[in-house]
N, C-alpha and C positions, 0 to 999 in steps of 0.2 A: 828507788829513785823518785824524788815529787812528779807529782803531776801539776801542770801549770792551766789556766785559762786566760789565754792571750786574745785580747779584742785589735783588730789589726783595722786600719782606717785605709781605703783607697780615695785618693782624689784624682781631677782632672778627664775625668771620665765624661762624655755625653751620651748619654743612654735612655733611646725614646722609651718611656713608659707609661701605660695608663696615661693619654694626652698631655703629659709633663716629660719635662727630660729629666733625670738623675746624672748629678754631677759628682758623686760620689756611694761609698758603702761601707758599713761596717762590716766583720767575719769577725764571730767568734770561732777560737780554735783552743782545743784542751788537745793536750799534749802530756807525755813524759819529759824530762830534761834535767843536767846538773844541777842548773842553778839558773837564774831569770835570763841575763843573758843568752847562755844557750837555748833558751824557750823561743826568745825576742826572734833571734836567727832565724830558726827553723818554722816559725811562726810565719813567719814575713815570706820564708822561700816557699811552705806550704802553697800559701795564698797566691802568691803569684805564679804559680804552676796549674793549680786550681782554675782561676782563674783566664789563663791561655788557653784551653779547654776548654772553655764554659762556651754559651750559648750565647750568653750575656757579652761576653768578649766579642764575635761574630757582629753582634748587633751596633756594636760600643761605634759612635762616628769622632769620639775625640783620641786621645791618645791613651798610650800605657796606664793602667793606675798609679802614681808615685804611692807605695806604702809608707807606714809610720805605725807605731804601736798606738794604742789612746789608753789602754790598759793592761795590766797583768796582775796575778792572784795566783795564789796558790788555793787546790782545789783539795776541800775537806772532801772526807771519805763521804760522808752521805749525798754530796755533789755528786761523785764518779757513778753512783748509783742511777741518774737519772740521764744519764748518755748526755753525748754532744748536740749543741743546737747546729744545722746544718743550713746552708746557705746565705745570702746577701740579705742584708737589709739598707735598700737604697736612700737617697736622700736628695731635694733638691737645692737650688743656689742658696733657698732661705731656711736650711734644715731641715724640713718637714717630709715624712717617710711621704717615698713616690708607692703605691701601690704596685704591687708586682704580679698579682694573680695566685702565688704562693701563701695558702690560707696556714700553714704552717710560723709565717711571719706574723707578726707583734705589729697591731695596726699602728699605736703610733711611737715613735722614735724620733730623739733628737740627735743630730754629730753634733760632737763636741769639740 
């Protein structure tokens, strides 16, 4: 079965961080699945289960995140080697990553 890496987009979110709010996040997720489709899905329900657990969720003063894909890829074998990236990468009104305290995060990132 392929493996996929699905980047899943949340918006609508208010999320104090580092004296900026985060209005948004990306979540990369690798996955197994038929075909992209079925990636898309399980992707999206991943995240937003993730997500309603998280901490970050507790904190959030706006609403739900609305998901969307922004990407999808099939994942060559020497990717699978290198494990999944794990957590949010936040963003604010003007795209530019909100700091999270997570030194495991990519300092700077644009949404797309």
């Amino acid at each position: 079965m392929p493996r996929y890496e699905v980047t899943v987009q949340g918006r609508g979110i208010a999320l104090p961080l580092a004296g900026d709010v985060a209005i948004g996040f990306l979540r990369l997720v690798q996955l197994r699945a038929r075909d992209p489709v079925e990636a898309e899905t399980r992707a999206v329900e991943l995240v937003r289960c993730d997500w309603a657990a998280s901490a970050e969720a507790v904190r959030n003063l706006g609403a739900a995140p609305c998901l969307t894909i922004s990407r999808i890829g099939l994942l060559r074998w020497w990717h699978r080697l290198l494990g999944a990236p794990r957590g949010y990468i936040f963003f604010s009104e003007d795209g530019v990553q909100v700091p999270s305290g997570d030194s495991r995060r990519p300092r700077t990132a644009r949404a797309h």
